[in-house]
MARLUMKOL-155113 format. One line per 3 residues: their letters; for each residue y, x, z of C-alpha. Coordinates in steps of 0.1 Angstrom, whole numbers. Each point is the difference from the previous one (the first is absolute). Example, Ala and Ser with C-alpha at 12.3 -4.5 7.8 and 13.67 -1.06 7.14 Angstrom:
BEGIN
as = -45:123:78 | 34:14:-7
This chain:
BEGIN
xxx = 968:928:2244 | -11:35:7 | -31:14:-14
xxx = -11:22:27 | -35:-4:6 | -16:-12:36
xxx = -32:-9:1 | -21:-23:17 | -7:26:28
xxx = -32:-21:12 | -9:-36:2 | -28:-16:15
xxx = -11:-31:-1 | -27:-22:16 | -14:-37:3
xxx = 16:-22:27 | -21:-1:29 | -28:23:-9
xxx = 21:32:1 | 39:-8:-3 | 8:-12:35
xxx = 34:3:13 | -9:31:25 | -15:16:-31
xxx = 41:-1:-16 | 15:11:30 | -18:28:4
xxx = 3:8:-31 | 39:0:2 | 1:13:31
xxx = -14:33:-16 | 30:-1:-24 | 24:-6:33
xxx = -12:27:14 | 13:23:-28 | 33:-18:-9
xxx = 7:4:35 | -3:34:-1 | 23:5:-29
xxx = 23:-25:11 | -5:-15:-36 | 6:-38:-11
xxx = -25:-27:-4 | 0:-30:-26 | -23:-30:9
xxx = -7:-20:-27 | -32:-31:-12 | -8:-19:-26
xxx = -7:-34:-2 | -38:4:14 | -12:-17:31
xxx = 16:8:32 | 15:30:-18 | 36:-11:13
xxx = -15:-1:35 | -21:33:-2 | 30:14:-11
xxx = 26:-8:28 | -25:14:18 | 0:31:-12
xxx = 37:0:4 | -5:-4:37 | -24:32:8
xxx = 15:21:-25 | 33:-11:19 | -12:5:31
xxx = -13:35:-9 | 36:11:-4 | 5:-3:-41
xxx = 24:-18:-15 | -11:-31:-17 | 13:-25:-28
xxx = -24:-28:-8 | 6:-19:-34 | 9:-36:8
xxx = -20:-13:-27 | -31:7:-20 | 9:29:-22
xxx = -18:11:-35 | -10:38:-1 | 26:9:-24
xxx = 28:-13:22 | -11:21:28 | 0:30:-18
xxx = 34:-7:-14 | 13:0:37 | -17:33:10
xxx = 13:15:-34 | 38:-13:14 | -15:25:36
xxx = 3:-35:20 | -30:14:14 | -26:33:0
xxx = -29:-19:-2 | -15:-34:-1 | -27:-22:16
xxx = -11:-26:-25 | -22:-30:17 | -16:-10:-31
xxx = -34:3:-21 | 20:-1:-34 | -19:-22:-23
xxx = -35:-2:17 | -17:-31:4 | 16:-26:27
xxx = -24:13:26 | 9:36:3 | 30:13:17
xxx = 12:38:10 | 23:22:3 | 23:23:-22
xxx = 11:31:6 | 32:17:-26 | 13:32:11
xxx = 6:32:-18 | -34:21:-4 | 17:29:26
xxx = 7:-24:29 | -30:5:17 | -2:-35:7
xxx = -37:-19:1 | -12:-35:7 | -35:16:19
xxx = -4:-25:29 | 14:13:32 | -28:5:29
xxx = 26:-5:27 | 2:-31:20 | 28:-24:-11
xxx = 23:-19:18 | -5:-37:8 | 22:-19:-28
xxx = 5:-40:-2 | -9:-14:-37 | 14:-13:-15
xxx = 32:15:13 | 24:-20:22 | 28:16:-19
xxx = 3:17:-33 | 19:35:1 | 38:-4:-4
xxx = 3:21:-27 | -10:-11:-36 | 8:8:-31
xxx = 1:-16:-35 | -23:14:-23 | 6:-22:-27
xxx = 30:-5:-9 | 9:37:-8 | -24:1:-19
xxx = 9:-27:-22 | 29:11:0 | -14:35:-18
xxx = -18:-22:-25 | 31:-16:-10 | 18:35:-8
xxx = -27:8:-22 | -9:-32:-22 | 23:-18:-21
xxx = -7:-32:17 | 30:-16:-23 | -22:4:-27
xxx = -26:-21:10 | 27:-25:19 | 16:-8:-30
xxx = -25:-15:-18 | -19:-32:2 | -38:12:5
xxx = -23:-10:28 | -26:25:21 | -22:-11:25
xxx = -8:25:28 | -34:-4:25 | 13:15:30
xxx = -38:4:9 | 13:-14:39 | 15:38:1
xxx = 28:21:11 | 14:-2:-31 | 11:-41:7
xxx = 31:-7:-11 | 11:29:-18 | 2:-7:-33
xxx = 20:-33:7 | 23:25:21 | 3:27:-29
xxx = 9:-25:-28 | 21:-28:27 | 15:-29:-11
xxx = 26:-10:-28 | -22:14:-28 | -18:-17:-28
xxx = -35:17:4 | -21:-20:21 | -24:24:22
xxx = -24:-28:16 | -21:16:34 | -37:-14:7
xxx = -18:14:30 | 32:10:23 | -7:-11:33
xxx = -21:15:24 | -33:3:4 | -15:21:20
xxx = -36:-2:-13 | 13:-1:-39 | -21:-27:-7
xxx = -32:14:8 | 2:22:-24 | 19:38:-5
xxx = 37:3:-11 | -3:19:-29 | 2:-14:-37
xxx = -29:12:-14 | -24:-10:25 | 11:-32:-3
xxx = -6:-25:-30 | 40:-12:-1 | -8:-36:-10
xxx = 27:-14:14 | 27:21:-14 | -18:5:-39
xxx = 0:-40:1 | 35:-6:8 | 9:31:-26
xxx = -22:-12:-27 | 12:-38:4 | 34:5:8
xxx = 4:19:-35 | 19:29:25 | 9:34:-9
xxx = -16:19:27 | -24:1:30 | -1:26:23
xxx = -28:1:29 | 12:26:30 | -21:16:24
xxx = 1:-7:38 | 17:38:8 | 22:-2:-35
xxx = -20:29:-15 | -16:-17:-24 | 5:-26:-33
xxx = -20:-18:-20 | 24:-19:-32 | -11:-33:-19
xxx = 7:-5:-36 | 12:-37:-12 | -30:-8:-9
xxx = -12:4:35 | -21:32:-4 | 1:23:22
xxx = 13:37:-16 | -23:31:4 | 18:31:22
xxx = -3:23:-34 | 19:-25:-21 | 26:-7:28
xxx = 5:38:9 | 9:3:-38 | 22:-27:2
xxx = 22:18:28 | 0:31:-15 | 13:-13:-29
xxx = 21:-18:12 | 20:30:25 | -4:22:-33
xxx = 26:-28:-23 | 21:-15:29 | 1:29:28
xxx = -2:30:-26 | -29:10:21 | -24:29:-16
xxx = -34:11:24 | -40:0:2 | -15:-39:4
xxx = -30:-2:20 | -20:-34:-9 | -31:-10:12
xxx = -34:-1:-31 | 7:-33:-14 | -22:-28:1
xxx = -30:-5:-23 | 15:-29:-19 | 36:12:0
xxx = 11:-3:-37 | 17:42:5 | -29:20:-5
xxx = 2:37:12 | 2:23:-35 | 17:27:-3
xxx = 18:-10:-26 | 17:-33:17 | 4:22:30
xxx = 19:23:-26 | 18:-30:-15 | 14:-16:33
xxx = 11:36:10 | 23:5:-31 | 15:-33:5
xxx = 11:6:37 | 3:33:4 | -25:1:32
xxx = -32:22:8 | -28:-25:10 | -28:7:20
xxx = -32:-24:3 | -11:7:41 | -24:-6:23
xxx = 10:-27:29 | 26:24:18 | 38:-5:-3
xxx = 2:39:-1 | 35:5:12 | 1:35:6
xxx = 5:3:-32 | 34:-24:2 | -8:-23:-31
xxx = 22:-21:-19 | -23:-30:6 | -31:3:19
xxx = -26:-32:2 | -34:-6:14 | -30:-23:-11
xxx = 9:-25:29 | 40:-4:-5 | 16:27:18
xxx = 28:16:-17 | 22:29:5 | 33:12:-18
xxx = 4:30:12 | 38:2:-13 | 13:-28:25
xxx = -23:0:31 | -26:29:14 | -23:-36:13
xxx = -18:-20:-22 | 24:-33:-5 | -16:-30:-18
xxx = 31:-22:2 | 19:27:-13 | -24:2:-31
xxx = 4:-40:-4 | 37:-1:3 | 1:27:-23
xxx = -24:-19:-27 | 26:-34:4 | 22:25:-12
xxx = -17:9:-30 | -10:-37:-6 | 36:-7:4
xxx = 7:27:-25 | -24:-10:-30 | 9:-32:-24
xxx = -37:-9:-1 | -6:2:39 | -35:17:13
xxx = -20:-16:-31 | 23:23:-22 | -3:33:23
xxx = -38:-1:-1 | 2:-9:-40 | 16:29:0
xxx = -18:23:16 | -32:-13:-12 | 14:8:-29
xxx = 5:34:7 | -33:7:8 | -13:-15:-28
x = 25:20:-27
């Protein structure tokens, strides 16, 4: 994947029915039409799993259409990584993203990801619109496949033969996300390790509750890790940014110790060198912040660590980057934050160690404690 950097332009997001209404959207695009028109420039149209999203988003597709820009709208529900994996591939200059990200169930909006020197903007349009049916009587006729490119890129960067081959068991909590199915996908059938999906079909209001892991309490999937004596549980956030990763013993790990963990991990395996960025770790975490573990887990990998505030800072292209609430960036591979990446990328490094995640945590408590 490339590591160029395109930001989340704007974004705004609202309640349903108190201020995100579906005028309110396509005004909003139509603002973005008006410039991609102009330019002649290409438009992806992509959504989550969020409700109506898929609707909203077709949409979209339509105006922006009928403003004279050329359109591809995903076919599916696409997580935020994937879509910037097909604009890194130029299937597209920009993209319209229908979703909220990992806001609670009752808040929707609207994505913008564009280069900062497009001049686009997502400022509501003053102008009248056009009367449009909705939902639509017929979808655009071009879509495009968002997600199985990107898999595809996953699979050229893991050694998924490493985790195939052996006979371990993860559980993943889809968290009723875009990121359904894809772990099942990555690791396919044929395989001894067993990777065991809760929470993969949709719903729209995610259970009353936000899709991101550590909002939530994870009962569900710390119960079946904890009982089923597994190897690992990893809890994925609605837009794929974020991960939260349960021990076997059904506790859920703090970002600090799991940003180590991945660092470590790319500097044996990958023979990856660079600045970590982890989140203050939590007041009962056993790896206390001295100077002198600091010192000692430095030595032994042959990294720079930096303890941050809640920022991802990517400006500064990091080896591993990871925030208080899961999301987690390696810089190396992808310029988005990519939560399954991080996961399938910890399998490996379960995969990898005799002693499984109990032994990678020994050890790096260890480390910290020297």
């Amino acid at each position: 994947m490339s590591v160029y950097r395109r930001p989340l332009l704007q974004a705004w997001e609202a309640a349903y029915t108190a201020e995100l209404t579906l005028d309110q959207l396509r005004r909003r695009a139509a603002t973005v039409g008006a410039v991609l028109a102009s330019q002649r420039a290409r438009c992806l149209v992509a959504f989550d799993t969020r409700f109506l999203a898929n609707l909203f988003a077709q949409t979209l597709a339509h105006d922006l259409l009928a403003q004279g820009v050329e359109v591809m709208l995903a076919d599916a529900p696409a997580p935020l990584p994937a879509i910037h994996h097909a604009l890194d591939r130029k299937q597209a200059d920009c993209a319209l993203y229908v979703s909220a990200r990992n806001r609670p169930y009752y808040v929707g909006g609207l994505i913008l990801i564009a280069d900062e020197k497009s001049g686009l903007s997502i400022h509501p349009t003053s102008d009248p619109l056009p009367p449009v049916a909705f939902p639509p009587l017929t979808p655009p006729q071009t879509t495009v496949d968002l997600r199985a490119p990107y898999l595809d890129a996953l699979r050229n960067m893991i050694d998924l033969d490493a985790i195939r081959r052996l006979p371990m068991t993860f559980f993943i909590d889809a968290m009723a996300g875009a990121t359904a199915g894809m772990v099942t996908a990555l690791l396919g059938e044929g395989g001894q390790t067993r990777a065991i999906e809760i929470n993969r079909d949709p719903d729209p209001l995610f259970a009353r509750g936000a899709p991101q892991p550590f909002e939530a309490t994870l009962t569900r999937l710390r119960k079946l890790v904890r009982e089923s004596d597994s190897h690992l549980g990893l809890a994925l956030s609605g837009d794929g940014t974020s991960l939260a990763v349960v021990d076997p013993a059904g506790e859920v790990l703090d970002p600090f110790e799991v940003s180590l963990l991945l660092a470590g991990h790319l500097a044996a395996h990958h023979r990856q060198r660079g600045l970590v960025l982890a989140p203050p770790p939590a007041l009962q975490n056993p790896l206390r912040l001295q100077p002198k573990h600091l010192a000692a887990w430095e030595d032994a990998t042959g990294l720079k660590l930096e303890v941050v505030s809640d920022d991802l800072h990517l400006e500064r292209q990091p080896l591993v980057a990871m925030t208080a609430t899961g999301e987690v960036a390696l810089s190396r591979w992808s310029g988005c934050p990519d939560g399954l990446l991080a996961g399938i990328l910890l399998c490996e490094a379960v995969s990898r160690s005799n002693g499984g995640l109990r032994a990678l945590c020994a050890v790096l408590r260890a480390q910290f404690s020297a």
